[in-house]
N, C-alpha and C positions, 0 to 999 in steps of 0.2 A: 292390507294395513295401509292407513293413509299417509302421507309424507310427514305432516306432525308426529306420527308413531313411530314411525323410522327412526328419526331424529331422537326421540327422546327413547327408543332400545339403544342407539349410537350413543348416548350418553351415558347411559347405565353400564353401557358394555366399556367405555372407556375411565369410567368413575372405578371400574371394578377392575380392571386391568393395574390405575395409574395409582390405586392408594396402593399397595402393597407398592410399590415400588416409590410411593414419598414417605412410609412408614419405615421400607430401608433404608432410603437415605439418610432420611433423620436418625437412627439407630447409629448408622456411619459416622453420621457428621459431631454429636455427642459422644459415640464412644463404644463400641462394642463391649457389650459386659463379659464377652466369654472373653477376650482376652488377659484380666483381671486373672478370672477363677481359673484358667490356665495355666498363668505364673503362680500361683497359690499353691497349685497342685505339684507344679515343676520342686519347687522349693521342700515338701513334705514327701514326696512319696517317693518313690524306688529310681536305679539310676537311669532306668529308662528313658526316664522322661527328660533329665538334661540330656543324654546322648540324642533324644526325635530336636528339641532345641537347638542341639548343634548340629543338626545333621546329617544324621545316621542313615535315614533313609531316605532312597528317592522314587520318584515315580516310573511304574513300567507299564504293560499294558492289562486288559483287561482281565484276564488269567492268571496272571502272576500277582500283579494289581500293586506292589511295591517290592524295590529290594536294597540291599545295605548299598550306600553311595561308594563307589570305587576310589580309593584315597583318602577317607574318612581318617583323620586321625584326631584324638580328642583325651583329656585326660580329667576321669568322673573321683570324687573322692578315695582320690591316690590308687583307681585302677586306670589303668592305660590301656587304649583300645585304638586297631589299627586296624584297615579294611583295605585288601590288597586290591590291583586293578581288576582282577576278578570278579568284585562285590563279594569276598569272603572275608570271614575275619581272619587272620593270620599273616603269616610270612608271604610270600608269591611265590608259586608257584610254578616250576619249571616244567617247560612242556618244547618236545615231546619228554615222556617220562622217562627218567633215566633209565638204562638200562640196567638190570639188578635190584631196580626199589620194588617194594611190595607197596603198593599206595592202596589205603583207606577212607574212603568218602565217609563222614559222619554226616547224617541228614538228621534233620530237628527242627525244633522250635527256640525258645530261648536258652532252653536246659543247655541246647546242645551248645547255642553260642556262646554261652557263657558269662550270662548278664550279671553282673557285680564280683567277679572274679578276674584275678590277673590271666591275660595269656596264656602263663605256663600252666597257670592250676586247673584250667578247663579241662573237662573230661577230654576234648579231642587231644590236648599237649600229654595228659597225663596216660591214655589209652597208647599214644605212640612211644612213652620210656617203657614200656610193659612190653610193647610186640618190638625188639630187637631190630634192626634194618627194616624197620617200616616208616613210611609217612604217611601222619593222619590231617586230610583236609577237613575242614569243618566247613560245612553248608549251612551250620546251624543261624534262623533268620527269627525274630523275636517276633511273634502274634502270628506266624503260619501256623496253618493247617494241612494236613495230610496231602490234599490235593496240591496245594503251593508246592510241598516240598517235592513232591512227586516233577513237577513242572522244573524247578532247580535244577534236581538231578539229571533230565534228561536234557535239559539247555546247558547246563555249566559239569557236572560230575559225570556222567559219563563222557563225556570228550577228553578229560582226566585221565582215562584210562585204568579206573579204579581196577582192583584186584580182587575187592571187599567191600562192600556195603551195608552201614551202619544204620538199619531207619531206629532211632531213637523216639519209642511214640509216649505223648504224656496224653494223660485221661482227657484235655480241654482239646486235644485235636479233634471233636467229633464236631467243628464248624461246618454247615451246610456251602457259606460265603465264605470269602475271606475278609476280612478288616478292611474298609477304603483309607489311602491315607492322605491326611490335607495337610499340603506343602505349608501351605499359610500360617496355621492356627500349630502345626508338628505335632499331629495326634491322630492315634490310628480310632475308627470308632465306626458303627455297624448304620449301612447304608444301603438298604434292600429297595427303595425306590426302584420305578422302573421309567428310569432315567438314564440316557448312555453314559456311560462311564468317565471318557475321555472330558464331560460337562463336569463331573462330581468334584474334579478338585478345585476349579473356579465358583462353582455352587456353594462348597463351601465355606467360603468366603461369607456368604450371607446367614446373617441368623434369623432370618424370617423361614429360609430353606435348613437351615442345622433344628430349628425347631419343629416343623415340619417330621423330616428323619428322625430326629429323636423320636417324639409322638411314635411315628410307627416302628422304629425300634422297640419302643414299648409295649404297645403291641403284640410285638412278635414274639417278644422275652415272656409276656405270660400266656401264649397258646404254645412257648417250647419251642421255639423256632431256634434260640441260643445257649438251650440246656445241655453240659456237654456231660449229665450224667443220666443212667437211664438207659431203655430201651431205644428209644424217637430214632437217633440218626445213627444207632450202632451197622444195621445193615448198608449204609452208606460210604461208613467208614470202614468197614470191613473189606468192600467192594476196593477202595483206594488204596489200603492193604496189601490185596492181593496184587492191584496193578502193579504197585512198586516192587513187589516178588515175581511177578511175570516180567518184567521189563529185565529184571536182574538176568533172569534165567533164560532168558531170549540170546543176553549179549554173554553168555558162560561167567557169570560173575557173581559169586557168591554173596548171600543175604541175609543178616541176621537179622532178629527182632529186639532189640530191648527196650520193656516196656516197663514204663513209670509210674505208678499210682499217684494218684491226686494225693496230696501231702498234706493237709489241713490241719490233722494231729493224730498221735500217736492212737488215740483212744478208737477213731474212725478205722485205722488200720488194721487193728485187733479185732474187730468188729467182722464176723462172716459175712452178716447179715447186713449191713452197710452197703450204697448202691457205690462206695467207692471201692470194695471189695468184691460187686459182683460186676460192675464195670470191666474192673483190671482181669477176673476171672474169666471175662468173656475174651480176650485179647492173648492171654493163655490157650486157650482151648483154640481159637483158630489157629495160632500158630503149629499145635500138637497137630490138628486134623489135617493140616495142609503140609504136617512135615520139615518146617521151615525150622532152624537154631534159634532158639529163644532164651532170652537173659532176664527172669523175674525178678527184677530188682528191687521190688517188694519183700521178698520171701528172701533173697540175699540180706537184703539191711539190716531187717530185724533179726536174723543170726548176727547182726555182730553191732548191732546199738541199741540201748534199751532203750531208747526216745528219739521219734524220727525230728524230733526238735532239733536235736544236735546238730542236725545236717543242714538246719535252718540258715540264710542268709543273713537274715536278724528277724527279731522276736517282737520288735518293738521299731517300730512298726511291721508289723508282722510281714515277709515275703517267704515264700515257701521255696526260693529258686534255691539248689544248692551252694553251698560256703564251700571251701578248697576242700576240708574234709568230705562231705559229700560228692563233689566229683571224682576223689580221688578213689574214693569204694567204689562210684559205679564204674572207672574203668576197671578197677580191681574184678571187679562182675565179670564186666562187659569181654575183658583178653583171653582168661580161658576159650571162649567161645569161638575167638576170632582165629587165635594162634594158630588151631589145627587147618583150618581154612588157606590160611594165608600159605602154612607148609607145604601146598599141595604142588 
């Protein structure tokens, strides 16, 4: 190539470098449109999203990839939510553990932490008035997966010295990744780039790059990559599963299952034939064939509600997380289970 040629691939190659990067500035400099449709969303949807606003979570490493900020205290349409130095929701906890306590680790997702419920009325407050001289810690961390939770419990709950552990699984744990979360923008959202991670919360910062991830988010949501019902990632999660029952049973520490069904409506539940009915069936049957205490709190419920609406948070706009009534059944579920356990 001649020296003219050089020059003008040098310019092409630096014309293509520098416009995405004066096409973000300019984005910058007028105004990022996500931040708008952000606050939009903060204002209309569920309380999650003012507690990521104030918040609730912060950044950890690659694996864990976020957890509740230590000290969090914040108060969302007259619930009060407090995050001890632990990074748990609750009280703080005294360690080493008392002598005499029967201590409980609940591990979960949002159900378990108890997103738009008071403290008390969360399943973990209401599962420890149930088991007499016990205390229930709550691990539960809002958009983990199976894997996170697993990671939790071996960095933060077992050092607890549990007695008893709770993995509380709902039907969306069958995530491959976990959720990235951007400090910036206070929004958890799906970033399979193959990009280090430690860059991703600076990255998104940019909407030339959140557009980017989207797109292949997109992507990936219609070839199943983020479908948590189904066949696709069950043997994955079954595998994660059993880890957290192996790990239990390593340190002599007993392991229930209670498993949650996707909630979306009464009629879906009813339904045998429904993959949110052969989902949940599938998560039954491992726990049978592996022998493991299991609390269907599917097949509990509907003994004793005739509308798993009721359990709803609100209807309008629709959030399927439990209301105090619903927590307060699934500990009712959940104590039988535990009590003879913890007797031991």
């Amino acid at each position: 190539m001649s020296g003219r040629g050089w020059k003008r691939a040098a310019l092409a190659a630096a014309a293509t470098l520098l416009t995405p990067l004066l096409v973000e500035g300019a984005i910058q400099l007028v105004g990022d449109p996500r931040y708008e449709r952000i606050e939009a969303q903060i204002d209309e949807l569920s309380a999650y999203w003012q507690l990521a606003k104030r918040g609730l979570l912060t950044l950890d490493d690659r694996e864990l990839r976020y957890r509740l900020a230590p000290g969090f205290r914040a108060e969302v349409a007259g619930v009060e939510y407090r995050v001890n130095s632990l990074g748990l929701r609750g009280p703080e906890v005294v360690q080493p553990k008392p002598a005499g306590t029967k201590r409980v680790v609940l591990v979960g997702d949002s159900y378990a932490f108890g997103l738009g419920v008071a403290e008390a009325e969360g399943i973990a407050a209401q599962l420890q008035a149930l088991l007499p001289g016990s205390e229930v810690v709550n691990l539960g961390v809002p958009g983990y997966q199976t894997r996170q939770e697993h990671l939790l419990l071996q960095r933060v709950g077992f050092p607890l010295e549990p007695d008893l552990v709770v993995l509380l699984y709902f039907a969306n744990d069958k995530e491959r990744n976990g959720l990235t979360w951007a400090p910036a923008l206070h929004v958890l959202y799906h970033d399979d780039l193959p990009v280090p991670y430690a860059w991703k919360p600076f990255l998104a910062r940019s909407f030339l790059y959140a557009m980017v991830a989207k797109l292949d988010a997109a992507r990936r949501y219609e070839r199943g990559d983020f479908d948590a019902r189904g066949a696709t990632h069950w043997p994955m999660t079954a595998e994660r599963i059993e880890a957290v029952a192996a790990d239990c049973a390593a340190r002599g520490v007993p392991f229930v299952l209670a498993a949650i069904p996707e909630m979306s409506s009464t009629t879906e539940l009813l339904d045998p034939s429904h993959e949110v009915f052969t989902d949940h069936a599938a998560v039954l049957e491992l726990a049978a064939r592996r022998g493991w205490p299991c609390v269907d709190l599917r097949a509990g419920m509907l003994g004793k509600v005739k509308a798993f609406e009721k359990l709803f948070l609100s209807l309008d706009p629709i959030d399927t997380h439990y209301n105090a009534r619903g927590c307060r059944l699934a500990a009712e579920l959940i104590a039988p289970a535990a009590a003879p356990l913890l007797a031991r």
